[in-house]
C-alpha positions as CSV (number, residue, x, y, z in Angstrom):
1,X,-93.1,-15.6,11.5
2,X,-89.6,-16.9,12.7
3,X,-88.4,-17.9,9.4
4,X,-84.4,-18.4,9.4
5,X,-82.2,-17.0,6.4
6,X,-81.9,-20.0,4.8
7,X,-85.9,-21.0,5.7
8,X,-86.3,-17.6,3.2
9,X,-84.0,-18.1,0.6
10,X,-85.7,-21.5,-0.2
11,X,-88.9,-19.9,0.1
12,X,-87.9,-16.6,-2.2
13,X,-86.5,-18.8,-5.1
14,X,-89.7,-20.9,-5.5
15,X,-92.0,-18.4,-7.5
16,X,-92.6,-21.6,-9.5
17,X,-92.3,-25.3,-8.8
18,X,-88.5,-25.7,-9.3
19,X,-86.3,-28.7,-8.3
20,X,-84.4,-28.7,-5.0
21,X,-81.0,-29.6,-6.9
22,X,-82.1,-26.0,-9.3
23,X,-82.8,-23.9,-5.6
24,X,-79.3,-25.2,-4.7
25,X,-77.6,-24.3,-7.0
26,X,-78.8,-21.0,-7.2
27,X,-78.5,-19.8,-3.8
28,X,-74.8,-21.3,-3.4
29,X,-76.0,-24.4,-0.8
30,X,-75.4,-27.7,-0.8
31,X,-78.6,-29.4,-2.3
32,X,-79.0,-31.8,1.0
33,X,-79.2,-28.4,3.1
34,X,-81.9,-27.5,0.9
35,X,-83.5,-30.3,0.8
36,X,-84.0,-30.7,4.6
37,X,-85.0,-27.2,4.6
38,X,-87.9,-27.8,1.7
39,X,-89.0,-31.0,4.1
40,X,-89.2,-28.8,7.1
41,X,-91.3,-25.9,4.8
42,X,-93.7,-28.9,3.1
43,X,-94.1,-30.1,6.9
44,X,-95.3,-26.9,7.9
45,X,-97.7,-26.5,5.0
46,X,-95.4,-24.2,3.8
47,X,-94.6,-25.8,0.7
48,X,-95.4,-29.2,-1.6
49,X,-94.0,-31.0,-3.5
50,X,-95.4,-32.5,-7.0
51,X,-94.4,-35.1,-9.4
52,X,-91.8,-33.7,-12.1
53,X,-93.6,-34.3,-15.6
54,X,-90.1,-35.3,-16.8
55,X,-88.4,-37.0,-14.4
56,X,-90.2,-39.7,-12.2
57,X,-86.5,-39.6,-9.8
58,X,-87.4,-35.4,-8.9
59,X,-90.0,-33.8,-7.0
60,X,-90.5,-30.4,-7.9
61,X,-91.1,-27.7,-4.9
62,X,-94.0,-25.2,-4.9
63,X,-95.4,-22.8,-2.3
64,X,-98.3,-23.1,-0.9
65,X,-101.0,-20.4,-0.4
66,X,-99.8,-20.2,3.2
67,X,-96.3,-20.6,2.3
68,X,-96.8,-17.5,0.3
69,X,-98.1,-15.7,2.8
70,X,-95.3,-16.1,4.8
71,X,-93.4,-15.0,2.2
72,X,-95.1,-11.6,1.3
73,X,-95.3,-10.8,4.9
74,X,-90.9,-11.3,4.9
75,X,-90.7,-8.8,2.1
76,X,-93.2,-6.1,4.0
77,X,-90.9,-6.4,6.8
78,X,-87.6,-6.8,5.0
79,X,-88.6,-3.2,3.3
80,X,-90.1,-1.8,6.1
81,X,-86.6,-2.4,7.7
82,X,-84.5,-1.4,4.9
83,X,-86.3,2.2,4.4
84,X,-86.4,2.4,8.2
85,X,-82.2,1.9,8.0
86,X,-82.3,4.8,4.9
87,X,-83.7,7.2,7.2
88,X,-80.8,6.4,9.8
89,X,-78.2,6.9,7.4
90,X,-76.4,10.3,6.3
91,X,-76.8,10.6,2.7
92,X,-72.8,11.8,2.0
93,X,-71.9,8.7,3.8
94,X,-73.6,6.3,1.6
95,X,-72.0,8.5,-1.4
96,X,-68.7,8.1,0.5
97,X,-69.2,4.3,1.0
98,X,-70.1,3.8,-2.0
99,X,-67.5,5.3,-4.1
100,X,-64.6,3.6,-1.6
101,X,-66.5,0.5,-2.2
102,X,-66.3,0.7,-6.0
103,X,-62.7,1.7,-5.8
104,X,-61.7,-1.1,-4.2
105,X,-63.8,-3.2,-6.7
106,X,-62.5,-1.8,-9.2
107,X,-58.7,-2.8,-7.8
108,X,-59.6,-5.8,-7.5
109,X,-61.2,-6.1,-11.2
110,X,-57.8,-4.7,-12.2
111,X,-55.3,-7.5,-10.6
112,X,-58.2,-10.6,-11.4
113,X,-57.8,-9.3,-14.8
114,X,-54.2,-9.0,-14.9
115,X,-54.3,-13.1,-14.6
116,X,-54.5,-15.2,-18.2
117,X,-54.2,-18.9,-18.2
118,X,-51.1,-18.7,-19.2
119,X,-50.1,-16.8,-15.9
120,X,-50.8,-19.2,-13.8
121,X,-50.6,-23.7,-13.7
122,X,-48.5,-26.1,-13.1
123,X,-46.3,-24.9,-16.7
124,X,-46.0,-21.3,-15.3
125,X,-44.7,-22.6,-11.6
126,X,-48.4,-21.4,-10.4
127,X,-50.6,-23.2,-8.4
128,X,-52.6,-26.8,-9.6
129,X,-56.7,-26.6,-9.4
130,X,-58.0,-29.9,-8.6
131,X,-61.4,-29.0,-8.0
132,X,-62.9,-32.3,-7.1
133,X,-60.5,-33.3,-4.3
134,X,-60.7,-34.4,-1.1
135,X,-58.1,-34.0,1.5
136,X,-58.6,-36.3,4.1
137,X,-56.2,-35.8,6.7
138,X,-56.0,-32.5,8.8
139,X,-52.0,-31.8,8.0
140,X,-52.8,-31.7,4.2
141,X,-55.2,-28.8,4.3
C-alpha cells in the first residue's frame, strides 16, 4: 500500500472531483505540495484529472476505481489499528486523559477569550499583524 500521510489526505478529501487549490486549503497545505502529490497519485493511476466545466485555467481531481481501492483498504487498516490501540488502553486512563485534556482546553478558551480587538494593536501598545509579509533576512525573524 505504502501510501505517505500526505499521499492519504489528498486521497481522503477527493470523494468528488474537487480542485487542488479547494484540497489545499482544506487540509492546511500549501496548494503546490498538493499539487505534486495529485501528479504523483494521477501517475499511479491513482487519480485523474478532468476539465473544470467552469474554469478552462483548473483541473478538477477525481479518484480512480483503483485509487479508491487504495483508499478503502487505508480506512480497514486505519480502524483495524485504532480498535486494536482501544483494547491496549485502560479505560480510567482515557477518562483521566480526557478530562485533563479538556481542562486545559478549557484554560486556554478562557485567556483567547479574554482578548478583544481592543486589547491588543498597534493603539493598545500590542503587537502589529502583517499577515502577508516576508522577512527576508535571518536576523529579522
Amino acid at each position: 500500500m505504502g501510501q505517505s500521510s500526505a499521499r492519504w489526505r489528498v486521497l481522503g478529501r477527493v470523494n468528488e472531483p474537487r480542485t487542488v487549490a479547494s484540497i489545499a486549503r482544506e487540509v492546511g497545505y500549501a496548494r503546490q505540495s498538493v499539487q505534486r502529490v495529485a501528479d504523483v497519485l494521477a501517475g499511479e493511476g491513482l487519480a485523474r484529472y478532468l476539465e473544470h466545466p467552469t474554469d478552462g485555467r483548473t483541473k478538477l481531481l477525481e479518484l480512480t476505481p483503483q485509487g479508491l481501492e487504495v483508499l478503502n483498504a487505508l480506512y480497514q487498516r486505519q480502524l483495524a489499528w485504532s480498535q486494536r490501540v482501544l483494547t491496549l488502553l485502560d479505560p480510567e486512563l482515557l477518562r483521566a486523559a480526557t478530562a485533563s485534556l479538556g481542562a486545559i482546553g478549557r484554560v486556554l478558551d478562557s485567556v483567547v477569550h479574554e482578548e478583544t480587538p481592543h486589547d491588543s494593536g498597534p493603539e493598545a501598545g500590542g503587537p502589529t499583524h502583517e499577515p502577508n509579509r516576508q522577512h527576508s533576512k535571518e536576523g529579522e525573524r
